[in-house]
C-alpha positions as CSV (number, residue, x, y, z in Angstrom):
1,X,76.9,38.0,31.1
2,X,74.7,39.9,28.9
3,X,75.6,43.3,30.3
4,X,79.4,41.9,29.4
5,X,78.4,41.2,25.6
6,X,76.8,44.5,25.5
7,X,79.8,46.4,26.4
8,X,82.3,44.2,24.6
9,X,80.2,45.1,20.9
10,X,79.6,48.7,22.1
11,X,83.4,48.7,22.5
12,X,84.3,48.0,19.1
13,X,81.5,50.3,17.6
14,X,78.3,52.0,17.7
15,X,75.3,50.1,16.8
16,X,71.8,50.2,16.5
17,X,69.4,47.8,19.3
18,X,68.2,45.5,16.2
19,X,71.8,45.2,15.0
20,X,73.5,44.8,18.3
21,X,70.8,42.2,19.2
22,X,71.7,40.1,16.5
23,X,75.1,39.7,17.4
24,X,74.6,38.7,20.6
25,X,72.5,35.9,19.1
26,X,75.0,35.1,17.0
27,X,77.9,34.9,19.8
28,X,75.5,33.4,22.7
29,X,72.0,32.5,21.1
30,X,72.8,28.9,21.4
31,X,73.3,28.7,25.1
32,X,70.4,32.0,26.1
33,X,68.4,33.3,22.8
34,X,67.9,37.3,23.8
35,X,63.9,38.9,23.9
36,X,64.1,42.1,23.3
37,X,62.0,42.3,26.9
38,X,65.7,41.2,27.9
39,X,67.5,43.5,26.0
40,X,66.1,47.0,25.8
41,X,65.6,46.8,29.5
42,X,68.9,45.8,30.3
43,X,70.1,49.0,27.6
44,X,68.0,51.1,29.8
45,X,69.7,50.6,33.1
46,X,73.4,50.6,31.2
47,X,72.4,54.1,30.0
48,X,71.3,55.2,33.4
49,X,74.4,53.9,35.0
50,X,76.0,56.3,32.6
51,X,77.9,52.9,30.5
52,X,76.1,54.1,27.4
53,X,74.7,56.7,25.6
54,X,71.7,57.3,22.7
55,X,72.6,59.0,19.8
56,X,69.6,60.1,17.0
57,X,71.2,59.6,13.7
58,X,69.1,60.6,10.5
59,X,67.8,57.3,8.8
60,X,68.8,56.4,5.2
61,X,65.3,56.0,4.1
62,X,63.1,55.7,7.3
63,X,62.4,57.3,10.9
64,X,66.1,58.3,12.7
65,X,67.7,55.8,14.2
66,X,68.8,55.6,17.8
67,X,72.7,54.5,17.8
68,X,74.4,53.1,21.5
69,X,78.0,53.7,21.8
70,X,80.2,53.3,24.9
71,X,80.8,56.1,27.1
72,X,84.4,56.5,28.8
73,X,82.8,54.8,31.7
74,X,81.4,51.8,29.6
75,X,84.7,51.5,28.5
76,X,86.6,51.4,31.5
77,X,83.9,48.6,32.8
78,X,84.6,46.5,30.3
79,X,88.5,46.4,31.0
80,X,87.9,46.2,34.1
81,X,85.7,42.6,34.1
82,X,88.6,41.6,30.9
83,X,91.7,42.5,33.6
84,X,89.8,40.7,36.3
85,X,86.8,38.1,35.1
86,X,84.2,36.8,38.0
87,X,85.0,33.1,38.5
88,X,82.2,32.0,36.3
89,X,84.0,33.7,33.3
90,X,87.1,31.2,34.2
91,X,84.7,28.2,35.2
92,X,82.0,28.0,33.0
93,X,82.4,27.4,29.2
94,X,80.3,29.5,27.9
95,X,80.8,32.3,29.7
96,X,84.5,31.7,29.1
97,X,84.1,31.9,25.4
98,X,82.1,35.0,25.7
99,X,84.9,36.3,27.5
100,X,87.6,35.5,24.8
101,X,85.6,37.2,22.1
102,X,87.0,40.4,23.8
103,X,90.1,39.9,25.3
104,X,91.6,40.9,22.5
105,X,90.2,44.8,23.8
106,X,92.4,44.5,27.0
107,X,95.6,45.2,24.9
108,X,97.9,44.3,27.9
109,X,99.7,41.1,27.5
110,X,100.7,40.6,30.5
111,X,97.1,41.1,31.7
112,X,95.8,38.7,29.4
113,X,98.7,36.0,30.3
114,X,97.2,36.2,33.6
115,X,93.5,36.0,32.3
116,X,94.8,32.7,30.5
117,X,96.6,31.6,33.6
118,X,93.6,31.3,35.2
119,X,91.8,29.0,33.1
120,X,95.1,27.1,32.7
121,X,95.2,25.9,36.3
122,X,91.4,25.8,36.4
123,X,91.3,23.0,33.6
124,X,94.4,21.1,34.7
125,X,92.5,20.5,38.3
126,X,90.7,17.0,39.0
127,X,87.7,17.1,37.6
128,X,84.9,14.7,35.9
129,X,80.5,14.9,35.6
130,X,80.5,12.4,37.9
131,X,82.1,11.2,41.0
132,X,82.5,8.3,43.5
133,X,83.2,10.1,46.7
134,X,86.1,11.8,46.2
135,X,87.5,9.8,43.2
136,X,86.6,11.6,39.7
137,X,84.9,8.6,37.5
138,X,86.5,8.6,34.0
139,X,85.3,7.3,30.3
140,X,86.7,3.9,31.5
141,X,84.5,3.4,34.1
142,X,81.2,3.3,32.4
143,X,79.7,0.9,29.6
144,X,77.0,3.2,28.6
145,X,78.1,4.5,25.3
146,X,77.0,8.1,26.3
147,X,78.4,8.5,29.2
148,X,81.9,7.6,27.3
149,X,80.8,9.9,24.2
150,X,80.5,13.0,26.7
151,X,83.8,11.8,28.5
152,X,85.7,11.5,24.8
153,X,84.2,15.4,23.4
154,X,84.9,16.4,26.6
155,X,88.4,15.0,26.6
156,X,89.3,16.2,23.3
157,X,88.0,19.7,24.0
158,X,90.2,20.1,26.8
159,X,93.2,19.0,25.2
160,X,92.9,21.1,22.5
161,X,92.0,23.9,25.1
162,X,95.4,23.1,26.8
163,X,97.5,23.3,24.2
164,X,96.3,26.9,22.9
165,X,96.5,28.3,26.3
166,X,99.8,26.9,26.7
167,X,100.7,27.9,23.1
168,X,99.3,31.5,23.5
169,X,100.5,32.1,27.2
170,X,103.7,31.2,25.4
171,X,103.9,33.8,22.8
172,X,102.1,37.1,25.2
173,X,105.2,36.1,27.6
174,X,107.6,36.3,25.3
């Protein structure tokens, strides 16, 4: 995922490490805060697999600065996980909301209605945090007022969810 919110910054424009690390905090601190023994690593091997590049730019009032942008390569990686998404970017919420910060980049409607698609039919399968056999347990079957507060956000949020996707699927499919 991190390799992911790397490319999808560097696709919009060239930053510096400190700057680019803040953003990712911004977008994803709250699930997975960044070290920068996490980060610069990771930069590393994307610049040896040819994703990204170093450029020296003089500094305003300090040493040069080392810039990252995306290489043609980079690029094309990114659109390649926006066009098709590992089932974790459909599944998981976080991922999946790391993953609509950039769809935007694809630029291919009908390649993003299918994106969408996906976690359409994902969210409108049986599902619940808890389980009696095969029978998902809903808010109604617990009398512990947590269990029914996670049921209710987690209701709500997937409502709402559901009615943008259908509302956006609606408008990129003309």
């Amino acid at each position: 995922m991190l390799e992911f919110v790397v490319l999808g910054f560097l696709y919009e424009e060239r930053l510096h490490g400190y700057e680019l690390r803040k953003r990712i905090a911004a977008l994803t601190g709250h699930v997975r805060p960044i070290a920068d023994g996490t980060l610069y690593p990771l930069l590393k091997r994307m610049e040896r697999a040819g994703f990204l590049v170093r450029e020296l730019e003089p500094g305003e009032a300090a040493a040069p600065r080392h810039m990252l942008a995306l290489t043609d390569e980079g690029r094309a990686a990114l659109l390649g996980r926006l066009r098709r998404p590992d089932e974790l970017f459909i599944t998981d919420e976080n991922r999946w909301f790391t993953l609509l910060a950039f769809l935007r980049h694809l630029q291919d409607p009908p390649a993003q209605a299918a994106v969408l698609q996906r976690r359409l039919q994902f969210l409108t399968q049986p599902a619940s945090f808890f389980w009696d056999g095969d029978r998902p347990l809903r808010e109604a079957d617990f009398d512990d007022p947590f269990r029914q507060g996670l049921f209710k956000v987690a209701t709500a949020t997937t409502r709402t969810e559901l009615t943008w996707l259908r509302q956006t699927l609606a408008t990129l499919q003309g």
